[in-house]
DOLUM-316108 format. One record per residue: residue number from 1; residue in one letter; x, y, z of N, C-alpha, C, CB in turn. Coordinates in Angstrom, 1 decimal. Glycine has a CB too. Layout:
BEGIN
+-----+------+--------+--------+--------+--------+--------+--------+--------+--------+--------+--------+--------+--------+
: seq : type :    n_u :    n_v :    n_w :   ca_u :   ca_v :   ca_w :    c_u :    c_v :    c_w :   cb_u :   cb_v :   cb_w :
+-----+------+--------+--------+--------+--------+--------+--------+--------+--------+--------+--------+--------+--------+
: NUM :    A :      X :      Y :      Z :      X :      Y :      Z :      X :      Y :      Z :      X :      Y :      Z :
...
+-----+------+--------+--------+--------+--------+--------+--------+--------+--------+--------+--------+--------+--------+
This chain:
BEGIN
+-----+------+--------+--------+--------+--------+--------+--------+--------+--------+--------+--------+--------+--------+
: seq : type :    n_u :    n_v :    n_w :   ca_u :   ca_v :   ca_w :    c_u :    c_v :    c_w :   cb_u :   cb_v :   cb_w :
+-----+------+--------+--------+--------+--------+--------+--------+--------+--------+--------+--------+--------+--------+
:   1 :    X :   94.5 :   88.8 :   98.2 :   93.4 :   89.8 :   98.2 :   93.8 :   91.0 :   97.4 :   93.0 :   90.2 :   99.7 :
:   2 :    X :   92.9 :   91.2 :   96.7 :   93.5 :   92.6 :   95.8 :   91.8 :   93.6 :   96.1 :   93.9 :   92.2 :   93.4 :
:   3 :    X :   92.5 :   95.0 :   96.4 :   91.4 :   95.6 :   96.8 :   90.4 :   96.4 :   95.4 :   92.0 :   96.5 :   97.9 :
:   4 :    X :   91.5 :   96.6 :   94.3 :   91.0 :   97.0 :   93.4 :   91.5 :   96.3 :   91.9 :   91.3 :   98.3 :   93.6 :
:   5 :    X :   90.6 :   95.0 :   92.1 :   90.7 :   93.9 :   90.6 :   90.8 :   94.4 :   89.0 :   89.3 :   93.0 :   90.5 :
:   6 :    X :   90.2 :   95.6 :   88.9 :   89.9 :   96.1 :   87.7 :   91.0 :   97.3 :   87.2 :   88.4 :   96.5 :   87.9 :
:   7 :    X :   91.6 :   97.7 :   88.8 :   92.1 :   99.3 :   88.4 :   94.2 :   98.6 :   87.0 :   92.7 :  100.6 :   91.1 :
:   8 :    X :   94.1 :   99.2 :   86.8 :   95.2 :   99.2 :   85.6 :   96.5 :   98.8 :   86.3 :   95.5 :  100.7 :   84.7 :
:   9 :    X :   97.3 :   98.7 :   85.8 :   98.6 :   98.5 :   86.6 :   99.4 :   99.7 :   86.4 :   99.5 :   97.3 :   86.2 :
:  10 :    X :  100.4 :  100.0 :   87.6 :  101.1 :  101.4 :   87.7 :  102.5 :  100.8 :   87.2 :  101.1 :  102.3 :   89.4 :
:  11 :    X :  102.8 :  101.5 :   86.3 :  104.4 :  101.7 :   85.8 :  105.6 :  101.8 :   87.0 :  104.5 :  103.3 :   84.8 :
:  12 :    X :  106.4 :  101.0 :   86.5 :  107.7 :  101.3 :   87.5 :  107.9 :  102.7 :   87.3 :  109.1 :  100.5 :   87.2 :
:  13 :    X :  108.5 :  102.9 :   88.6 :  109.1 :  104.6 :   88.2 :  110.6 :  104.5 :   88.0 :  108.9 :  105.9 :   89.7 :
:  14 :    X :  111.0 :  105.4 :   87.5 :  112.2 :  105.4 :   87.0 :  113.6 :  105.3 :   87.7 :  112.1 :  106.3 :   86.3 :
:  15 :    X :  113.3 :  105.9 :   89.3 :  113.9 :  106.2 :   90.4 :  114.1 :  104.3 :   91.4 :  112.7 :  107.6 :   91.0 :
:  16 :    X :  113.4 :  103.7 :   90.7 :  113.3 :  103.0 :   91.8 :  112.8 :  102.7 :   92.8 :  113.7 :  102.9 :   92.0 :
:  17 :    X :  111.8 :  103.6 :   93.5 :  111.3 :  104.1 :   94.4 :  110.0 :  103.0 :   94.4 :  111.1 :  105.6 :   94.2 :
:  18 :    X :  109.2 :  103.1 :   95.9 :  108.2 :  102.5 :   95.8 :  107.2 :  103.4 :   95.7 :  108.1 :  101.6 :   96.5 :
:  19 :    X :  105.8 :  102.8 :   95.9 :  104.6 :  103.7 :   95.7 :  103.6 :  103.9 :   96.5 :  104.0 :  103.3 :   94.7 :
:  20 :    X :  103.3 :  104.6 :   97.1 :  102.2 :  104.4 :   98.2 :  101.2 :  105.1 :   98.1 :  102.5 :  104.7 :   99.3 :
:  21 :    X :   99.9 :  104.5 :   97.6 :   98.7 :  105.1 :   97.4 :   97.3 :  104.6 :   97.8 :   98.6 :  105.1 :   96.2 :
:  22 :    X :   97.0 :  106.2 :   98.5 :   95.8 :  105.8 :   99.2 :   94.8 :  106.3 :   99.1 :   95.9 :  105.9 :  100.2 :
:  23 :    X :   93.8 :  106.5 :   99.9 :   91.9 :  106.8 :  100.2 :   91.1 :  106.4 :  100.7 :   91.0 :  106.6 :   99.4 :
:  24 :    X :   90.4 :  108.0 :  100.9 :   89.5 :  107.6 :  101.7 :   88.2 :  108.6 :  101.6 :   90.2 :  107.5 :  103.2 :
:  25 :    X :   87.3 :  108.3 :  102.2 :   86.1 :  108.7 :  102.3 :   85.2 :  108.3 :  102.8 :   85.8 :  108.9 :  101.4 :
:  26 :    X :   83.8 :  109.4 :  102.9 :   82.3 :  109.2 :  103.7 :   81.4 :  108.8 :  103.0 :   81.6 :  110.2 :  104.3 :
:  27 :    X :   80.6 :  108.7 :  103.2 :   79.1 :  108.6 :  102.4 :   78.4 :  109.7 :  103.2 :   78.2 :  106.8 :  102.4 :
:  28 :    X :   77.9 :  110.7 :  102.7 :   77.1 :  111.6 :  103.4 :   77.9 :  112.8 :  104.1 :   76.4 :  110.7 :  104.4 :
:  29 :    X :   78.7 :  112.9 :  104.4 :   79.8 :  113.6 :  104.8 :   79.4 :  115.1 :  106.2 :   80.4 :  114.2 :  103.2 :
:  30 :    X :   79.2 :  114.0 :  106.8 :   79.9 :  112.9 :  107.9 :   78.9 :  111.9 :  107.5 :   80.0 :  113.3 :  109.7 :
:  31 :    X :   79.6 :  110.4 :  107.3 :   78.8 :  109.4 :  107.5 :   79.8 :  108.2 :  107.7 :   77.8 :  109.3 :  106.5 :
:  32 :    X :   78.9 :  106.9 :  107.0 :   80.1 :  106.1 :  107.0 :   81.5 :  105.8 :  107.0 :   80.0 :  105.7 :  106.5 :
:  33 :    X :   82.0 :  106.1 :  107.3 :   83.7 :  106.2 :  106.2 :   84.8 :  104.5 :  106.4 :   85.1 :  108.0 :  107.1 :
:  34 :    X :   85.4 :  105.1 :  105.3 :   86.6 :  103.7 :  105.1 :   87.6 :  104.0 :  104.2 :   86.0 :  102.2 :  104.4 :
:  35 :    X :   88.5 :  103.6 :  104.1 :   90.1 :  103.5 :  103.8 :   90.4 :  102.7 :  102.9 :   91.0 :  103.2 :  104.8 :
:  36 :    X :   91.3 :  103.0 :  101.8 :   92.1 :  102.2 :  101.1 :   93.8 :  102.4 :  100.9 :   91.5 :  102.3 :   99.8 :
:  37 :    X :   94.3 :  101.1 :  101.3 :   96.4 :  101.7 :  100.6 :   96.2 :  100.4 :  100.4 :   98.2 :  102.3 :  101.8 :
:  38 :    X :   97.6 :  101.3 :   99.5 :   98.2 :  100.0 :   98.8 :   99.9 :  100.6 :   98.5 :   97.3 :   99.7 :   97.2 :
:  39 :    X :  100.8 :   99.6 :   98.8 :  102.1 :   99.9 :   98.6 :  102.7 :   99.1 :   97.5 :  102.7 :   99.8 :   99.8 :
:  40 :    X :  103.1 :   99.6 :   96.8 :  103.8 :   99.0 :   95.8 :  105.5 :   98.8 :   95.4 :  103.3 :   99.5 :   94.9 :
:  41 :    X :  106.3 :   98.1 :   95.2 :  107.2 :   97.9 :   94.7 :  108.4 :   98.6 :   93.6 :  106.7 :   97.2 :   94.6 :
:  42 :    X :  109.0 :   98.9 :   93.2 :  109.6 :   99.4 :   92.4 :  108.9 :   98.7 :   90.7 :  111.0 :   99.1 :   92.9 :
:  43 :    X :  108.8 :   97.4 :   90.6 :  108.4 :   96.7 :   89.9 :  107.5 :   96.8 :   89.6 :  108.6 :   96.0 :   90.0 :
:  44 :    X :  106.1 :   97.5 :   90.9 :  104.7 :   97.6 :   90.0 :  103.6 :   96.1 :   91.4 :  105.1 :   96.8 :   87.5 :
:  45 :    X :  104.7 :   95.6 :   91.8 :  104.3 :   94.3 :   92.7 :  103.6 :   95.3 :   94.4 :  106.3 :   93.3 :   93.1 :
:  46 :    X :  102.4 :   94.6 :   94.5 :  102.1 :   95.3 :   95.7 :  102.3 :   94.0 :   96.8 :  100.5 :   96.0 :   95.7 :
:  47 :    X :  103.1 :   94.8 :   97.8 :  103.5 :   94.6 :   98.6 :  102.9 :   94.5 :  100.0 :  104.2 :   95.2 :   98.5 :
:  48 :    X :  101.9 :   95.3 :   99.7 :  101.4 :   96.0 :  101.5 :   99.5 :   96.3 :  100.9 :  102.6 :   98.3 :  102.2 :
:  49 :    X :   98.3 :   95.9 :  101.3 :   97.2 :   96.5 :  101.1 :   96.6 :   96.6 :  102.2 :   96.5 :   96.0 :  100.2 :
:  50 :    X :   95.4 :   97.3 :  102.7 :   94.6 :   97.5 :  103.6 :   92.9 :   98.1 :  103.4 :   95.6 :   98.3 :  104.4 :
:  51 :    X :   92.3 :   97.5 :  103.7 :   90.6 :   98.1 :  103.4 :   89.9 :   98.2 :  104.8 :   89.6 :   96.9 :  102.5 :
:  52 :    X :   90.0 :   99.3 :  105.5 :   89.5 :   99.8 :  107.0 :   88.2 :  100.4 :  106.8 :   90.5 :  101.1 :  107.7 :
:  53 :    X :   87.2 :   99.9 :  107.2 :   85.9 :  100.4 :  108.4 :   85.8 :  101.3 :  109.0 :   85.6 :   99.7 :  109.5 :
:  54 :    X :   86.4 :  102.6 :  108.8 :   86.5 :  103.8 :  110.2 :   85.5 :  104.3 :  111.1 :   86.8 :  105.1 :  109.8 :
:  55 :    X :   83.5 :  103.6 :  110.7 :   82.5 :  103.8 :  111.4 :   82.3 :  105.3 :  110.9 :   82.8 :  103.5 :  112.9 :
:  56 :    X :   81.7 :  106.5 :  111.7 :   80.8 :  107.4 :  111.3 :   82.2 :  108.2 :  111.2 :   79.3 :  107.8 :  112.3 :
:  57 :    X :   82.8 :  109.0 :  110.4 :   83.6 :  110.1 :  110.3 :   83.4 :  111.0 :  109.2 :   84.7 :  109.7 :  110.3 :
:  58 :    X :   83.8 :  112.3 :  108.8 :   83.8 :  113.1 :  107.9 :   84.8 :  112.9 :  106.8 :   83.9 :  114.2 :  108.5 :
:  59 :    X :   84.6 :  113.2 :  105.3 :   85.9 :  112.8 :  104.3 :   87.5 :  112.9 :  104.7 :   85.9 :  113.7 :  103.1 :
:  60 :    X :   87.3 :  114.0 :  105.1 :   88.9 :  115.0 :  105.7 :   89.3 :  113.7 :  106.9 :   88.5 :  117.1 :  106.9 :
:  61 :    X :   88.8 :  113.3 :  107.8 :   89.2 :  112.3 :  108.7 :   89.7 :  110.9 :  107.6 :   87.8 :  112.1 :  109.7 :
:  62 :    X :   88.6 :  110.8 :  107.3 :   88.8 :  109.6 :  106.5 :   89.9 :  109.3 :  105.5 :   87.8 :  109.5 :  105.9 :
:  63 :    X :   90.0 :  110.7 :  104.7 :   91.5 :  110.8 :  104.0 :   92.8 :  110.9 :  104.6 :   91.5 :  111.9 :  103.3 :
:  64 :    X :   92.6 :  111.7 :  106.2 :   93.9 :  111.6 :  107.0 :   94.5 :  110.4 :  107.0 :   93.8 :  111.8 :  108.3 :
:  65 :    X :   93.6 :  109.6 :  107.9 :   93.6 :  108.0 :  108.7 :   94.2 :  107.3 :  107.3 :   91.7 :  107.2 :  109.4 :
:  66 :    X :   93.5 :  107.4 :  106.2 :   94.1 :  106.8 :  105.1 :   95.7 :  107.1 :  104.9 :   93.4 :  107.3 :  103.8 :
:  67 :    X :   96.2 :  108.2 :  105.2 :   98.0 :  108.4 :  104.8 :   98.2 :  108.3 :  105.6 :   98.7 :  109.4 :  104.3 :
:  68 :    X :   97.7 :  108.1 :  107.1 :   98.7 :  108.0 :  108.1 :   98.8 :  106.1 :  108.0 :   98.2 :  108.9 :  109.7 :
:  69 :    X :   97.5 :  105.8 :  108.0 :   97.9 :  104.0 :  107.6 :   98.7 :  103.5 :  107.5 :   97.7 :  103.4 :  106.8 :
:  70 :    X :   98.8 :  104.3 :  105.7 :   99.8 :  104.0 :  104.6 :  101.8 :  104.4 :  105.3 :   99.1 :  105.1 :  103.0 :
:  71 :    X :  101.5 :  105.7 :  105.7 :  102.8 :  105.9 :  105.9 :  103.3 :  105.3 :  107.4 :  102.9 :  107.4 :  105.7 :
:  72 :    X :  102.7 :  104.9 :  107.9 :  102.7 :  103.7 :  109.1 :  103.3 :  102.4 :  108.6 :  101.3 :  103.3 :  109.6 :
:  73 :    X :  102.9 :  101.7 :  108.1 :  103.2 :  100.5 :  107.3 :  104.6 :  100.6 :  106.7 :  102.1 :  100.4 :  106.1 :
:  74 :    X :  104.5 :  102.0 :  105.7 :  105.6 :  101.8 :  104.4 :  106.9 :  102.3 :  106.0 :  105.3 :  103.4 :  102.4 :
:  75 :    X :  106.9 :  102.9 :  106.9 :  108.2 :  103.2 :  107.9 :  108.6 :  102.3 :  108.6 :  107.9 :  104.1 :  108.9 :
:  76 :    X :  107.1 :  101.4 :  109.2 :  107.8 :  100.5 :  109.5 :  108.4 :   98.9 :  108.8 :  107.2 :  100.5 :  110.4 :
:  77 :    X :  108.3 :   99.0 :  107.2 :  108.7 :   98.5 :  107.0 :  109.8 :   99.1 :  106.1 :  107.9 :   97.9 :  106.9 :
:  78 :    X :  110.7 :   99.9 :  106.0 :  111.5 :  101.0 :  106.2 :  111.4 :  101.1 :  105.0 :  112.9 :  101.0 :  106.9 :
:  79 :    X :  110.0 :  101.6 :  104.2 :  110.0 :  101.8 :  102.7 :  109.5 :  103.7 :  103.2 :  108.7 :  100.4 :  101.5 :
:  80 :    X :  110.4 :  104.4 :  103.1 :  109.9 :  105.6 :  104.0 :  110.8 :  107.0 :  102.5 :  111.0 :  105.5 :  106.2 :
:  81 :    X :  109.7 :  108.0 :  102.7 :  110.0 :  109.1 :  101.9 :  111.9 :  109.7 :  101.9 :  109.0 :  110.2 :  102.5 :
:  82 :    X :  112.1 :  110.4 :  100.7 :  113.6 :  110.8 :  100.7 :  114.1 :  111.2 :  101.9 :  113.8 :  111.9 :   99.8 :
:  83 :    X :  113.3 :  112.1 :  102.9 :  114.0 :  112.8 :  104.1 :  113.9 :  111.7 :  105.1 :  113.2 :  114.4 :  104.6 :
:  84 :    X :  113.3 :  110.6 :  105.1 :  113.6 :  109.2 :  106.3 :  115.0 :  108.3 :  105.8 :  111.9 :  107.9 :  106.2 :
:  85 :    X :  114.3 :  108.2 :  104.3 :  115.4 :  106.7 :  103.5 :  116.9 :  107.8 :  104.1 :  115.2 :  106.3 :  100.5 :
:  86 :    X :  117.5 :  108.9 :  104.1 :  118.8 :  109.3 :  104.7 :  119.3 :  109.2 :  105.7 :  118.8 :  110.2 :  104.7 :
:  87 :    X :  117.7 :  108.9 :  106.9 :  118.5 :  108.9 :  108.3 :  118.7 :  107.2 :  108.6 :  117.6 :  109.8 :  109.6 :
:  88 :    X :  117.8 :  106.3 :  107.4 :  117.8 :  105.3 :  108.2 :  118.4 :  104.1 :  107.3 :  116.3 :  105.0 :  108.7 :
:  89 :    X :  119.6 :  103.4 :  108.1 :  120.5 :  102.4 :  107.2 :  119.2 :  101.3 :  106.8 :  121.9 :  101.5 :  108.1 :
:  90 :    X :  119.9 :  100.9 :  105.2 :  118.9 :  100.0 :  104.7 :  117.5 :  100.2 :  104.4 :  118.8 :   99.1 :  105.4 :
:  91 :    X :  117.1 :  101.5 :  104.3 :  115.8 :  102.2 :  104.2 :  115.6 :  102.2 :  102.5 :  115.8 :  103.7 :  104.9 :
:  92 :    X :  114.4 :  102.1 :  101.9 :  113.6 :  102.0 :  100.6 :  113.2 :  103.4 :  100.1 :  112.3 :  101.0 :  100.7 :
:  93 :    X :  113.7 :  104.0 :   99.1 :  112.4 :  105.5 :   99.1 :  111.3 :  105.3 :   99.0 :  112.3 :  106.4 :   97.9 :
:  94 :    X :  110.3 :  105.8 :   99.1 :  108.6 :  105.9 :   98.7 :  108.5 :  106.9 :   97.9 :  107.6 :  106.2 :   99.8 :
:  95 :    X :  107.3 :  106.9 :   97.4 :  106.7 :  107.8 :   96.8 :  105.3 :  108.0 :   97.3 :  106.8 :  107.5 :   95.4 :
:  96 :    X :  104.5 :  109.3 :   97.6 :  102.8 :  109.4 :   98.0 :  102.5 :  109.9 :   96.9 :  102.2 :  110.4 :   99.3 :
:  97 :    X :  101.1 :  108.8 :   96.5 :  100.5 :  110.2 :   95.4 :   99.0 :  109.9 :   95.8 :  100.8 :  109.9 :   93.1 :
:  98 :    X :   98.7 :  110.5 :   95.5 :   97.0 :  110.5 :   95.5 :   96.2 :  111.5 :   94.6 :   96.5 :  110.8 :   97.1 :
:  99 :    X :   95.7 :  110.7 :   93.6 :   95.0 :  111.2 :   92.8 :   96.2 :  112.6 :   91.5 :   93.7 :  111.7 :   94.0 :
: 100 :    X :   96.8 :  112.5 :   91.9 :   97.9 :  113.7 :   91.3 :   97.6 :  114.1 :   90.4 :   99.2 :  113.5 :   90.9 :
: 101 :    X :   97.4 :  113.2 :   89.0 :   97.0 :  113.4 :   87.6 :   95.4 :  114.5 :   87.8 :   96.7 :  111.6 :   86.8 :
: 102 :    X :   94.9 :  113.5 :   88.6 :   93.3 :  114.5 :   88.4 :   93.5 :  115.9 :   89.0 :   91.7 :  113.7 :   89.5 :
: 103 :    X :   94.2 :  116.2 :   90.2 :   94.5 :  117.3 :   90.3 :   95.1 :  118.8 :   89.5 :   95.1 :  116.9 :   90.9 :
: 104 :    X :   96.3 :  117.8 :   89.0 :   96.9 :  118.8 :   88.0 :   96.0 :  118.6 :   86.6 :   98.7 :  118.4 :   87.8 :
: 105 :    X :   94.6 :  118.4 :   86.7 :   93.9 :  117.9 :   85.4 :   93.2 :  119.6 :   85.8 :   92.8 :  116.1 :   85.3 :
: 106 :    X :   92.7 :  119.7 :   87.1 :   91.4 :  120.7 :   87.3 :   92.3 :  122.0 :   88.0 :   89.9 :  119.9 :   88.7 :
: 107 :    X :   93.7 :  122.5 :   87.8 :   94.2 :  123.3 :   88.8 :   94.4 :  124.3 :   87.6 :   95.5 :  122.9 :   89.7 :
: 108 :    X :   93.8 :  124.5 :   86.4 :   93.4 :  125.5 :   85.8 :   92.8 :  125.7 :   84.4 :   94.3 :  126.0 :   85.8 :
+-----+------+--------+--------+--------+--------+--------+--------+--------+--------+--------+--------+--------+--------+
């Protein structure tokens, strides 16, 4: 199952690290809402996806539940950010991005 057939493929990072990217949102705001992750590999290989139903919630909810998903998944499968991969033997870095590029597109 791939949740997004069309979207491009993400470049390895240079670090080795994996990738963890997510979303979410309403329709109407508060309305519908639902979730997307996806964890990826050093290589660009996804590893981990999820497409959640959250029923009637606001965007802000909906975007939470989306990283906490994601960062649920990637810990317990010990693919966990710089300040975890230190405390835990045999642990994977991660990376979170969400949306980043568009951000630093509109921040001035």
């Amino acid at each position: 199952m791939t949740l997004f057939p069309s979207a491009k493929p993400i470049p390895t990072t240079a670090t080795g690290a994996y990738l963890l990217q997510f979303d979410g949102g309403s329709r109407g705001n508060p309305g519908p809402g639902g979730i997307g992750v996806t964890l990826k590999d050093p290589s660009g290989k996804t590893v981990y996806e999820l497409a959640e139903h959250l029923g009637h919630c606001t965007s802000n909810v909906a975007e939470y539940t989306a990283l906490v998903r994601g960062l649920e998944a990637a810990i317990a499968a010990q693919t966990v950010t710089y300040d975890f991969a230190r405390l835990m033997a045999g642990a994977k870095e991660v990376k979170c991005s969400q949306f980043a590029d568009e951000i630093i597109k509109h921040l001035g």
